[in-house]
C-alpha positions as CSV (number, residue, x, y, z in Angstrom):
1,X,21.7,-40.6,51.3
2,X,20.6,-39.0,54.3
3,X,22.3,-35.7,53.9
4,X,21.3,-36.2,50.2
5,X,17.7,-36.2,50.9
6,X,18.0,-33.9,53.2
7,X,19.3,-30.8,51.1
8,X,16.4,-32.0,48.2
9,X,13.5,-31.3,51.1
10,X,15.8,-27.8,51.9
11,X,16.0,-27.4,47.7
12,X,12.5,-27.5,47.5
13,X,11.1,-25.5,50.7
14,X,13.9,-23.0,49.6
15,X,12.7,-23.0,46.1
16,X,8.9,-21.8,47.1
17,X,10.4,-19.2,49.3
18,X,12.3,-17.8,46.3
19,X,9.1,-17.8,44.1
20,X,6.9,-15.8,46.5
21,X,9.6,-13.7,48.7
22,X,11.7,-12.5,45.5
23,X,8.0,-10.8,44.3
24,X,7.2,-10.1,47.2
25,X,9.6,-7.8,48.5
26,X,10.9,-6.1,45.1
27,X,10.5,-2.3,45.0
28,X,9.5,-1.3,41.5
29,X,9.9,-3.4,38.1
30,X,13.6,-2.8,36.6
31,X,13.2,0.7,34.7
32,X,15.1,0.6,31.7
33,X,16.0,3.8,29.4
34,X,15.1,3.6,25.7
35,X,16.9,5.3,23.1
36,X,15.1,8.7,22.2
37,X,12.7,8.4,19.1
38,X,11.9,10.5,16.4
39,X,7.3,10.7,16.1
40,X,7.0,9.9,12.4
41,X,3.7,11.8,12.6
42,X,3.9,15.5,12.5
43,X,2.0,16.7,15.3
44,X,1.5,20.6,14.9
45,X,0.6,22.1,12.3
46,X,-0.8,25.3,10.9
47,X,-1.5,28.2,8.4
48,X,-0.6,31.3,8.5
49,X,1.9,32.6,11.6
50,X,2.0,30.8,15.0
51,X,4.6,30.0,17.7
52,X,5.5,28.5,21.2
53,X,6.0,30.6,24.3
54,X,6.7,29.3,28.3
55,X,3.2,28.2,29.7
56,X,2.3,30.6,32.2
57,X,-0.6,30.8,34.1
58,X,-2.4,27.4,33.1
59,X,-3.6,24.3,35.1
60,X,-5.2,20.8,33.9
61,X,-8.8,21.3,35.3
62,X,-9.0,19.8,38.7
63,X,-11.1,16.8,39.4
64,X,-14.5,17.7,39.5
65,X,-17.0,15.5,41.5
66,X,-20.8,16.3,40.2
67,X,-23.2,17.1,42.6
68,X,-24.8,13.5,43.6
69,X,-23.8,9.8,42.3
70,X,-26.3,8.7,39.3
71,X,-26.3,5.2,37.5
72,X,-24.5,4.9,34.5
73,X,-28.0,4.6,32.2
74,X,-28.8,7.8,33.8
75,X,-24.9,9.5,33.4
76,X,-25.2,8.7,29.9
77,X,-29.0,9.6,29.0
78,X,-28.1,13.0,30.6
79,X,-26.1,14.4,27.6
80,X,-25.8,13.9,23.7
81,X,-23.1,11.7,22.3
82,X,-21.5,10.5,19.0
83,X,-21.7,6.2,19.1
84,X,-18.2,4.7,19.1
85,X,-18.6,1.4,16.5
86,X,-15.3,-0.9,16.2
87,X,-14.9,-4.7,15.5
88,X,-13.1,-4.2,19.3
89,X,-15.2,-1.6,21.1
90,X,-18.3,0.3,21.2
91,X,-19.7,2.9,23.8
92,X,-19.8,6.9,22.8
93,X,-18.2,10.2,23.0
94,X,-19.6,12.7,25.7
95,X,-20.3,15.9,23.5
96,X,-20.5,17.8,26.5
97,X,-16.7,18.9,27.3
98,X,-15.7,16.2,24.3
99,X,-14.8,13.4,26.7
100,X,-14.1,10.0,25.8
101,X,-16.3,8.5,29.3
102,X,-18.4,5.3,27.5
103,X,-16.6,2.1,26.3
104,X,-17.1,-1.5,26.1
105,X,-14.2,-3.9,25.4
106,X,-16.2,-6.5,23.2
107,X,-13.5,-9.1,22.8
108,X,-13.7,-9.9,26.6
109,X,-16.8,-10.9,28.5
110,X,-16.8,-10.9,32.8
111,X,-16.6,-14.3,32.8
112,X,-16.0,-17.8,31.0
113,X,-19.5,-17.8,30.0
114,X,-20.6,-16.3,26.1
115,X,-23.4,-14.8,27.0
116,X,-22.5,-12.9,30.0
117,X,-21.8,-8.9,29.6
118,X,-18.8,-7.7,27.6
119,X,-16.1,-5.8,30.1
120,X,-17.5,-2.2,30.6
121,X,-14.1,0.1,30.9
122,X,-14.8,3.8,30.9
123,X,-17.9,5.1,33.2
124,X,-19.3,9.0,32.7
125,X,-18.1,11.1,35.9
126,X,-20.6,10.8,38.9
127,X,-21.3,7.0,37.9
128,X,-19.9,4.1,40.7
129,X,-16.3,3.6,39.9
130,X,-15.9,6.4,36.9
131,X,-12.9,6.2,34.9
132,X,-12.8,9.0,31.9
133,X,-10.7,10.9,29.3
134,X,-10.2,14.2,28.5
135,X,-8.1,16.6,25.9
136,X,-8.3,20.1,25.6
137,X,-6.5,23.7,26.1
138,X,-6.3,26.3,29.1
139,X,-5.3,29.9,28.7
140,X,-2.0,31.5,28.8
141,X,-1.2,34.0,31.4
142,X,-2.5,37.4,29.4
143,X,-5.1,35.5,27.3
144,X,-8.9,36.8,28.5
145,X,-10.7,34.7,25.3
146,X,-13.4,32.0,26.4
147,X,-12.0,29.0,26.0
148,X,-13.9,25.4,25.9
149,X,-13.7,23.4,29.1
150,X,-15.5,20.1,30.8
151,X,-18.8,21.3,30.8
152,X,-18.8,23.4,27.2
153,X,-21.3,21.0,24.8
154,X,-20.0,20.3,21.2
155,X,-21.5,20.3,18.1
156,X,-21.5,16.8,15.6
157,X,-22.5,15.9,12.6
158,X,-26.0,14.7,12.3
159,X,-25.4,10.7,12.5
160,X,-22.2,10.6,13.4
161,X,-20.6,7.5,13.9
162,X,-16.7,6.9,14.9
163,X,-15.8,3.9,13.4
164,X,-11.7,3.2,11.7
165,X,-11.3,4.9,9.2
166,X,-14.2,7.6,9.6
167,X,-12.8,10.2,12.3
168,X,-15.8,12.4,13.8
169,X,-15.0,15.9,14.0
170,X,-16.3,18.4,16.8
171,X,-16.7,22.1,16.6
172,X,-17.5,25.0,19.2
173,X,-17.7,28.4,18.6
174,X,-17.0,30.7,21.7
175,X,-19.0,33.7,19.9
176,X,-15.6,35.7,20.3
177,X,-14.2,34.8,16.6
178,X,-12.5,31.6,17.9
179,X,-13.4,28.2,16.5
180,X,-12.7,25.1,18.0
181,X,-12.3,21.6,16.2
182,X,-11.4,18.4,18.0
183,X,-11.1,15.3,15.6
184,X,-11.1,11.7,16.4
185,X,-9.5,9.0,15.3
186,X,-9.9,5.8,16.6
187,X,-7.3,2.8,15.2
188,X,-5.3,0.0,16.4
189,X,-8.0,-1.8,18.7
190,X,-7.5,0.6,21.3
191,X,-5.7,4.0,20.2
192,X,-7.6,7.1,19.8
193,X,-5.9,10.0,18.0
194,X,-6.8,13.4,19.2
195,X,-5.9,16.7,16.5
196,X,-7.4,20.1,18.4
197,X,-7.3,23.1,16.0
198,X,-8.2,26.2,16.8
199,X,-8.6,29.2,14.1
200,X,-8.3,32.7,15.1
201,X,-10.6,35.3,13.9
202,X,-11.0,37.4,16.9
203,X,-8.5,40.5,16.1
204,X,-6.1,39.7,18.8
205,X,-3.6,36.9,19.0
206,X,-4.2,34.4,21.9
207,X,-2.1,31.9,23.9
208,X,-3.7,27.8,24.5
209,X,-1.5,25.4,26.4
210,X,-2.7,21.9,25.7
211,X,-3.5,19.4,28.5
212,X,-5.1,15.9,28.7
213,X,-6.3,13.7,31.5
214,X,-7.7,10.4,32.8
215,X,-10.0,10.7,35.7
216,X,-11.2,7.9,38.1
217,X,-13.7,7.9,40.7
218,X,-13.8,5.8,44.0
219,X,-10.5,3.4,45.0
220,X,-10.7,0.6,42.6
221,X,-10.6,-2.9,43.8
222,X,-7.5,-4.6,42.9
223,X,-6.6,-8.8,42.8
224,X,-4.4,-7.8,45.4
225,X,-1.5,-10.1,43.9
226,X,1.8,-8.6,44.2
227,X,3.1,-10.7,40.9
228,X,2.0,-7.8,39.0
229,X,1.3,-4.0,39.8
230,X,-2.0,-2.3,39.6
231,X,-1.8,1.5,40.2
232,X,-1.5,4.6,38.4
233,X,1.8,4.7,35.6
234,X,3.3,6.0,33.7
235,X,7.0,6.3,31.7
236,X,7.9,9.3,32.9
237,X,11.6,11.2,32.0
238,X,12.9,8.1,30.8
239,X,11.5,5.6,33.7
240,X,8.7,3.8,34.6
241,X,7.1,5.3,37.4
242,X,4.1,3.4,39.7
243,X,2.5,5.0,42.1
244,X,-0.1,2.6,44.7
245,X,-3.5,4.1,45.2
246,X,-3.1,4.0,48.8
247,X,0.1,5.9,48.5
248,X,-0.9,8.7,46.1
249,X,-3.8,8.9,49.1
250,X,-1.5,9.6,51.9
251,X,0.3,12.7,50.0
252,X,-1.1,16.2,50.2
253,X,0.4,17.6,47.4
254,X,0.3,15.9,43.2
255,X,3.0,14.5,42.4
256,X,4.6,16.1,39.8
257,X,7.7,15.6,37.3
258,X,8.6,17.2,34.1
259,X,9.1,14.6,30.9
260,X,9.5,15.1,27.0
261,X,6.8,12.9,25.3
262,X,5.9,9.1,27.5
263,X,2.6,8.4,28.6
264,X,0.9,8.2,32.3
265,X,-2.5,6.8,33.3
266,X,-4.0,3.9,35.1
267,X,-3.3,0.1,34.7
268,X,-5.9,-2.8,36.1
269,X,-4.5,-6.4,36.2
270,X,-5.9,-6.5,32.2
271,X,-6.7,-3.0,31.3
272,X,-5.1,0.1,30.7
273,X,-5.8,3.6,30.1
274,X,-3.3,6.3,29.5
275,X,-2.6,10.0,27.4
276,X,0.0,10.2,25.5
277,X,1.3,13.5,24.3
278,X,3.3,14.0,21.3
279,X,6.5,12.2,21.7
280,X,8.8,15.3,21.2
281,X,6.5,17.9,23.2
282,X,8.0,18.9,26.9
283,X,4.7,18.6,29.8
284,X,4.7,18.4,33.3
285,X,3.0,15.0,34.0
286,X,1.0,14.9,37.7
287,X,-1.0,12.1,39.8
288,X,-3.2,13.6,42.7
289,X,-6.1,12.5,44.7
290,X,-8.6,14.3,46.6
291,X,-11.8,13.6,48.3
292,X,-14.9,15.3,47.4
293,X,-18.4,14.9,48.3
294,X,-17.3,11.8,50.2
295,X,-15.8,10.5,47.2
296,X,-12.1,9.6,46.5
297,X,-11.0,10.7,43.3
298,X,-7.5,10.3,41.4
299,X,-6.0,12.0,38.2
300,X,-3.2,11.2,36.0
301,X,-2.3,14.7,33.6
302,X,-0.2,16.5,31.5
303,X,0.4,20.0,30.7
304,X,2.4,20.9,28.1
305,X,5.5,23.5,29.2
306,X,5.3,25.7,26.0
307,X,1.8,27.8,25.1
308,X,0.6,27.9,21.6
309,X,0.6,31.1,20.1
310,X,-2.4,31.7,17.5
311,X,-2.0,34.8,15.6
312,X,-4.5,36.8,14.0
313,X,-6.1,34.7,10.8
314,X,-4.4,31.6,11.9
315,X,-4.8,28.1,12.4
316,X,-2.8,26.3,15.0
317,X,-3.5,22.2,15.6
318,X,-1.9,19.9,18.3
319,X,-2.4,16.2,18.5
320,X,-2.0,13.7,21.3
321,X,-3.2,10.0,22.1
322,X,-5.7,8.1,24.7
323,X,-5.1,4.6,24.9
324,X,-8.1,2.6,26.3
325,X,-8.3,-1.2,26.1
326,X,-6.8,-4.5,27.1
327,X,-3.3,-5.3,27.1
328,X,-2.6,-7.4,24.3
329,X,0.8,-7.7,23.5
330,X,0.9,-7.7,19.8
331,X,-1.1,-4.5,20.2
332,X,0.8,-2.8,22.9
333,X,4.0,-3.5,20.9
334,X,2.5,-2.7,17.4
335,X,1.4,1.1,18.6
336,X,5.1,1.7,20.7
337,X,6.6,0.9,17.2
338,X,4.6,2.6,14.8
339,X,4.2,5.8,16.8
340,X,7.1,5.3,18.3
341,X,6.0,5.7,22.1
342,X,9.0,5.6,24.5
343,X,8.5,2.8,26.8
344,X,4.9,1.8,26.0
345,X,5.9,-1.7,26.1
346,X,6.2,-1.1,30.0
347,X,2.0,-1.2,30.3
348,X,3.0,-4.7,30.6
349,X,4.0,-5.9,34.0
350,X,6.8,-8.0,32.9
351,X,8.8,-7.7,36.5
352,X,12.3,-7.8,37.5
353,X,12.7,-11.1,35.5
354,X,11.2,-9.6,32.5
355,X,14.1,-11.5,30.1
356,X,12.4,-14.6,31.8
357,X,9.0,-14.2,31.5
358,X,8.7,-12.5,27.7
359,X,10.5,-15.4,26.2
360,X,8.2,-17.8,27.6
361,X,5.3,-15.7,26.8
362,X,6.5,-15.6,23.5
363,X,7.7,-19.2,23.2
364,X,3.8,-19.9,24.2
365,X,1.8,-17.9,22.1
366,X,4.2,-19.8,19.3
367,X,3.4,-22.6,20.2
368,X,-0.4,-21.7,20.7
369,X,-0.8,-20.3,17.3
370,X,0.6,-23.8,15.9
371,X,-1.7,-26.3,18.3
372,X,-4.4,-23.8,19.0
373,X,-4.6,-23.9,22.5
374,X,-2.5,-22.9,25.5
375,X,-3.1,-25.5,27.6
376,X,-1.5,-27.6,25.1
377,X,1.5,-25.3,24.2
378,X,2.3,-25.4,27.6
379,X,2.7,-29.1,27.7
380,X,4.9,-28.8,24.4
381,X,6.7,-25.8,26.0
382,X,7.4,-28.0,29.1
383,X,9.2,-30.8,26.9
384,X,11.3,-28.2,24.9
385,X,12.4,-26.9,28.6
386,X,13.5,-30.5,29.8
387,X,15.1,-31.3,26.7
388,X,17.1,-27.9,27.1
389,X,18.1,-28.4,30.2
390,X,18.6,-32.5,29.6
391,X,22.5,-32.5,30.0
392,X,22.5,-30.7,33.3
393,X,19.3,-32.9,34.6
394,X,21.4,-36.5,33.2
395,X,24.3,-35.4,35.0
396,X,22.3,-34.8,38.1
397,X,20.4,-37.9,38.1
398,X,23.6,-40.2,37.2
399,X,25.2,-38.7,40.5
400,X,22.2,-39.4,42.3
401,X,22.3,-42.9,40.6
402,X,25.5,-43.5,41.9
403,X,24.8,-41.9,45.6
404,X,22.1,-44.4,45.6
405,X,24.5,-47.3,44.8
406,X,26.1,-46.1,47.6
407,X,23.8,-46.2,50.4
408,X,24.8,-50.0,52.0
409,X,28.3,-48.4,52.4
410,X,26.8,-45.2,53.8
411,X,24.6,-47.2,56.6
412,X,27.9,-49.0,57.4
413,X,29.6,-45.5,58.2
414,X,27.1,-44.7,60.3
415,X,27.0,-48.1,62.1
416,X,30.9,-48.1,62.7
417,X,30.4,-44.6,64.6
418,X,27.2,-44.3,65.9
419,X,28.0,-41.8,68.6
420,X,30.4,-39.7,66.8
421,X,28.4,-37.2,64.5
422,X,31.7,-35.4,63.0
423,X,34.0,-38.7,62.4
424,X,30.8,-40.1,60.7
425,X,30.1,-36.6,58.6
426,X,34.1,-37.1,57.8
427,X,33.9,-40.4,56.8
428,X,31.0,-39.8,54.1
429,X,32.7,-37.2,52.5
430,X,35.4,-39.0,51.6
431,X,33.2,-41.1,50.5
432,X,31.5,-38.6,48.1
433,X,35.1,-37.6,47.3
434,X,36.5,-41.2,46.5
435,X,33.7,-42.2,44.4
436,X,33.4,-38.6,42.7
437,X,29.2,-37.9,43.6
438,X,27.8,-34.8,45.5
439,X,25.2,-35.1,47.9
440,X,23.7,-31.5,46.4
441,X,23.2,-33.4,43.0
442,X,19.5,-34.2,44.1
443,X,19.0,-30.1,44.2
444,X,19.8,-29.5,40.7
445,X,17.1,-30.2,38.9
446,X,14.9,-28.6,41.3
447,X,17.2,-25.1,41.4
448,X,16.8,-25.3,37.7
449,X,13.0,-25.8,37.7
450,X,12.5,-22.5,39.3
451,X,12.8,-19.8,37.0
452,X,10.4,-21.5,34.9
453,X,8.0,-22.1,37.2
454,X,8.6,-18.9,38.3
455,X,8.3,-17.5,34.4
456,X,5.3,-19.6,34.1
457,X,3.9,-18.2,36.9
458,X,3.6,-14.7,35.6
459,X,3.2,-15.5,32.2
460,X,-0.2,-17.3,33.4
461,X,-1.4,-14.6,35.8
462,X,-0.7,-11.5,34.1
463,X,-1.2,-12.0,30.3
464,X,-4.7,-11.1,29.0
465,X,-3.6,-13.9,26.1
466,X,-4.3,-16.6,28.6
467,X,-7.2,-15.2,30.7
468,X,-10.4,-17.7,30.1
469,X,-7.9,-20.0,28.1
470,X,-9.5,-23.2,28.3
471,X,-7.8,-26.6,28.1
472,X,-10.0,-29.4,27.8
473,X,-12.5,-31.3,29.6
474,X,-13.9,-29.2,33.1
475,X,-10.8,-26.7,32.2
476,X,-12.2,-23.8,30.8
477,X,-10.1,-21.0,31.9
478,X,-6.1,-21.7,32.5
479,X,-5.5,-18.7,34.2
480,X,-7.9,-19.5,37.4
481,X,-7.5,-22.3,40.0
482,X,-9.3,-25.7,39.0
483,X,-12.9,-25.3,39.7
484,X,-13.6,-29.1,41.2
485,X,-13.0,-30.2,44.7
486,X,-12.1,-33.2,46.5
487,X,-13.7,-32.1,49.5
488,X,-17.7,-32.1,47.5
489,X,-16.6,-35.3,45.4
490,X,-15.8,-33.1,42.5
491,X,-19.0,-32.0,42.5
492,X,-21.3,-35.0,43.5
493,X,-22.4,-33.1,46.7
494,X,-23.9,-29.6,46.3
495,X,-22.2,-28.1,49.0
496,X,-18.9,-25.6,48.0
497,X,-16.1,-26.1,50.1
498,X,-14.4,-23.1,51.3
499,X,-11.2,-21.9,49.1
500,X,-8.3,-24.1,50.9
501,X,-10.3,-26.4,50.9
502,X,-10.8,-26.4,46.5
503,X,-8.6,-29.2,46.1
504,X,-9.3,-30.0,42.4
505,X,-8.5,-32.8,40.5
506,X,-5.0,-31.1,38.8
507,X,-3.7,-30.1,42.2
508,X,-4.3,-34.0,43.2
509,X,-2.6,-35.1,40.4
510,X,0.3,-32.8,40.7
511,X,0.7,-34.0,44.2
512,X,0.6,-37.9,42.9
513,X,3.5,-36.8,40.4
514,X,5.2,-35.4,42.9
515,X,4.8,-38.1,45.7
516,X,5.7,-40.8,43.1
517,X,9.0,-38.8,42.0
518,X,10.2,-38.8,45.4
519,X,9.5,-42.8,45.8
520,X,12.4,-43.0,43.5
521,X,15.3,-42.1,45.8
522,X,15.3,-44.4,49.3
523,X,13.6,-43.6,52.3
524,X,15.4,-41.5,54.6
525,X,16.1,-43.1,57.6
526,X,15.9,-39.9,60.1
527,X,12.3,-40.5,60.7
528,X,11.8,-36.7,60.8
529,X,13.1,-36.3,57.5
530,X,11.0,-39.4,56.2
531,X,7.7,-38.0,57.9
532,X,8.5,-34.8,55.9
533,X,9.5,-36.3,52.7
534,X,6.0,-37.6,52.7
535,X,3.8,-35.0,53.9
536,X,5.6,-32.6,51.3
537,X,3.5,-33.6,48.0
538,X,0.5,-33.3,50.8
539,X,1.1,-29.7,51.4
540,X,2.4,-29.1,48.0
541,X,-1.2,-29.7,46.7
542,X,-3.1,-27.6,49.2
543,X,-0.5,-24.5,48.5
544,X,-1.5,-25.1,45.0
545,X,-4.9,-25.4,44.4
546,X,-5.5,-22.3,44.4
547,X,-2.6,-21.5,41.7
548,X,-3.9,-21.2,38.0
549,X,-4.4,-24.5,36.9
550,X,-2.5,-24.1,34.0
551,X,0.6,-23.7,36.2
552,X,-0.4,-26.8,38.2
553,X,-1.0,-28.9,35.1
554,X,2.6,-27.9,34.3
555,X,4.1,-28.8,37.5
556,X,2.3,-32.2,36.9
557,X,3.3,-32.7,33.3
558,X,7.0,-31.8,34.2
559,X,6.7,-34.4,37.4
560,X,5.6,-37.2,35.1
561,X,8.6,-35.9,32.7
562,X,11.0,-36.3,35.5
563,X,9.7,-39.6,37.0
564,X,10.5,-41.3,33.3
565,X,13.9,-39.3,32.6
566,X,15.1,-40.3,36.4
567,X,14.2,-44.1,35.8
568,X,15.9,-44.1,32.6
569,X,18.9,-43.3,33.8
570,X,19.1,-45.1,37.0
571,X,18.5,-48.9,34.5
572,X,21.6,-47.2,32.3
573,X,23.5,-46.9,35.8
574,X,22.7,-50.3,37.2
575,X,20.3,-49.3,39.9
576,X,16.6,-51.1,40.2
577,X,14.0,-49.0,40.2
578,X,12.0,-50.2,43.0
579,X,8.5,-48.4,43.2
580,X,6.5,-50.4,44.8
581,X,9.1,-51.4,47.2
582,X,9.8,-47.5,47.7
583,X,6.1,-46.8,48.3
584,X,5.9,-49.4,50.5
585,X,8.9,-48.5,52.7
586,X,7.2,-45.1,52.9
587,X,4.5,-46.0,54.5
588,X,4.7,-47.2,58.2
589,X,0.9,-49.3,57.9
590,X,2.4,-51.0,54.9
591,X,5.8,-51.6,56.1
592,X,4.4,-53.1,59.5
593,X,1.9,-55.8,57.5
594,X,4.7,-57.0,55.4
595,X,7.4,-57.4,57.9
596,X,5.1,-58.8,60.4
């Protein structure tokens, strides 16, 4: 039982190292090609004559820093806007250069508590931490016609409210005989829909290459995990491309890459915001940084390879998207298949192990929509992994049944040769062979548990779905460690304990589960061995109390699952389950009082 117990401990320490080195270390998330897609949604159109030439001669605007930092009240006071009203967002479009620079997600609030603010997403330029949109056209080589840029005002309706279902459209005139109309459309909680027209009156044809971009000011603060990638994106030429802040930093020149339709912009651990031409156009997608006024600044932008031609007493329109919202996966997937945006689904930071973690996201928010809470679909979702994995886990607990029957015979081996290390080694494996058990059967039900924990892991972290998820009782958010502490009586003494030491009731528990588990196989009797077989649940709990508690309560729930399957099988098998007598063979203090 020795070797047995030995190879669970090496299972187990060889498991965690898995969990964090395999994230740790990976490169990129697995790109994956998608099938090319045909955009249901006509994107050009026009009256009269018009055609596409090579771009030559234009460049996305570069990123402009404004003269001195003001607050946001101030940034947004400074110049008219159209509201933006939606059952999932409000803020207001910038009417000078058209830029979408002021939103609100209102389904999600900075923390756990209703009344605190609603998450503020998009920021006007020269505001702390700025993060903006912008469409629009630059000339041709050989076009001379004023064309509107960042700082051009437009004109709105009087009252003018973008709402679904009522698009706002905004004019400019540049005096010259061209006019300028940019509508927009706002659907799908977080998809605007951009159409640029412009109509030429002027006498002379002219030549517009489209562009968009997504501007943010100042390095953003990231969680810092490395579960899950926050950075600037984008599916770029068939791949998804990520690109560290830091990284894009150290480089002197953009990064640039040609690509037929996809999407690039900037993802947070819950939010994203990205342009996305149409599907079938050919642009040269780019992320730079550069540093002005002190400031660092990063861009993520297109510009489309082929000018638009306007002829004389025509009309010529072009329509891309701005994404800007949360990443909810029922919304993420809904726009990718009804616009049929290649890759889209990639916002989503599924990792390598994506055909892990999706399924259980899935199987979750199932479950969730049938008990209404997560908390509790993850305790269903844990019963529906042990009974799916039940033949594999009885086989493994009958051998270590029988190994356990065994262990009389396997302390006379190592009586009859003491000294001798290989003859005693020989002599248990034929053993193991004669009465048909493996000493590696204790690992097996660990090997198995991680890929779900592993799943659960990053289902729990990453998904917006289960971010202030509460459970019930002092569990109001799933996705964040336990909140109580042993080390302040659970809250008794107003003091907080510093963060290894937030040792909450959940992380206790799991540890209990987990020390209790192990009472069911013998004591090892290398005293090494035993000392770590019974500090493990002790470090166990301090490495996870600062988990998400809803991946603790799993680990606890599938302990206590365990515990009952295990002693099941050992009373079919013969072998008493002795905890009491385990638990007290474990511990030296006890151990001494009753043999003395």
């Amino acid at each position: 039982m020795k070797y047995d117990n030995k190879n669970f401990i090496l299972a187990i320490v060889l498991s965690m190292l898995i969990i964090f080195g395999w994230q740790y270390f990976y490169a990129s998330p697995l790109q994956k090609k998608l099938a090319p897609a045909v955009d249901q949604q006509a994107q050009t159109q026009q009256e009269g004559a018009s055609q596409t030439v090579p771009a030559q001669g234009g460049s996305v605007p570069a990123a402009n820093s404004p003269a001195a930092a003001v607050s946001r009240e101030d940034a947004l006071a400074a110049s008219p806007r159209v509201k933006i009203e939606t059952d999932y967002v409000s803020g207001s479009i910038n009417l000078r250069g058209a830029m979408i620079d002021d939103l609100h997600l209102l389904r999600y609030r900075e923390t756990i508590d209703p009344k605190s603010p609603t998450i503020t997403f998009l920021s006007p330029s020269g505001t702390p931490g700025a993060l903006f949109a912008e469409q629009g056209v630059v000339p041709a080589t050989g076009t001379t016609a004023k064309l509107p840029g960042p700082s051009t005002v437009w004109s709105a309706p009087a009252g003018a409210v973008l709402n679904e279902g009522n698009p706002v459209t905004l004019t400019w005139d540049n005096g010259e005989g061209l006019l300028f109309t940019r509508t927009i459309e706002v659907s799908d909680e977080y998809l605007f829909t951009v159409t640029q027209s412009v109509a030429n009156n002027s006498g002379a044809s002219v030549a517009v290459i489209p562009y968009a971009r997504i501007q943010r000011q100042d390095t953003p603060h990231v969680s810092g995990y490395w579960v899950f990638f926050e950075g600037m994106l984008g599916w770029i030429d068939g791949g998804l491309r990520e690109i560290h802040y830091k990284d894009v930093a150290e480089q002197q020149e953009p990064e640039k890459a040609d690509t037929t339709g996809g999407w690039l912009g900037f993802t947070d651990k819950y939010w994203a915001a990205a342009v996305i031409p149409d599907q079938n156009l050919a642009v040269t997608a780019s992320f730079l940084h550069t540093k002005l006024d002190g400031r660092d600044l990063y861009q993520t932008d297109y510009l489309a390879r082929d000018a638009l031609v306007v002829e004389q007493g025509a009309t010529v329109s072009h329509t891309d998207r701005l994404f800007a919202g949360a990443k909810v996966v029922r919304t993420i997937n809904a726009i990718e298949q009804l616009h049929q945006i290649k890759g889209f689904n990639y916002m989503i930071d599924w990792g390598w192990f994506y055909f892990l973690t999706k399924p259980f996201f899935y199987l979750l928010d199932w479950l969730k929509g049938i008990v209404g809470n997560f908390g509790l679909a993850i305790l269903i979702a844990t019963v529906l992994v042990k009974a799916a994995v039940f033949p594999l886990a009885n086989k493994s607990y009958a051998s270590m049944s029988k190994m356990k029957k065994l262990q009389p015979e396997m302390e006379r081996l190592k009586k009859e040769y003491p000294d001798d290390r290989m003859k005693q080694q020989q002599a248990m494996m034929e053993l193991y062979k004669r009465e048909k058990v493996s000493p590696l059967s204790g690992c097996l039900p660990v090997v198995v548990q991680i890929p779900i924990f592993f799943a659960l892991y990053k289902v729990i972290l990453t998904s917006i779905e289960l971010r202030h998820a509460p459970f019930f009782g002092w569990i109001h958010d799933l996705s964040a460690p336990d909140p109580t502490s042993l080390f302040n009586l659970f809250g008794l003494i107003p003091w907080t304990p510093p963060h290894m030491l937030m040792i909450g009731i959940w992380p206790i528990i799991m540890g209990i589960t987990m020390w209790l588990q192990m009472r069911l196989n013998p004591t090892p009797p290398d005293p090494v061995q035993a000392s770590l077989f019974n500090w493990m649940p002790v470090i166990f709990t301090f490495m996870l109390g600062s988990f998400p508690v809803g991946l603790v309560i799993y680990w606890a729930w599938s302990n206590t699952l365990s515990i009952a399957q295990q002693s099941l099988i050992m009373k079919r098998h013969g072998v008493e389950v002795d905890f009491l007598g385990n638990i007290r063979n474990s511990l030296p203090f006890l151990k001494k009082k009753t043999t003395g």
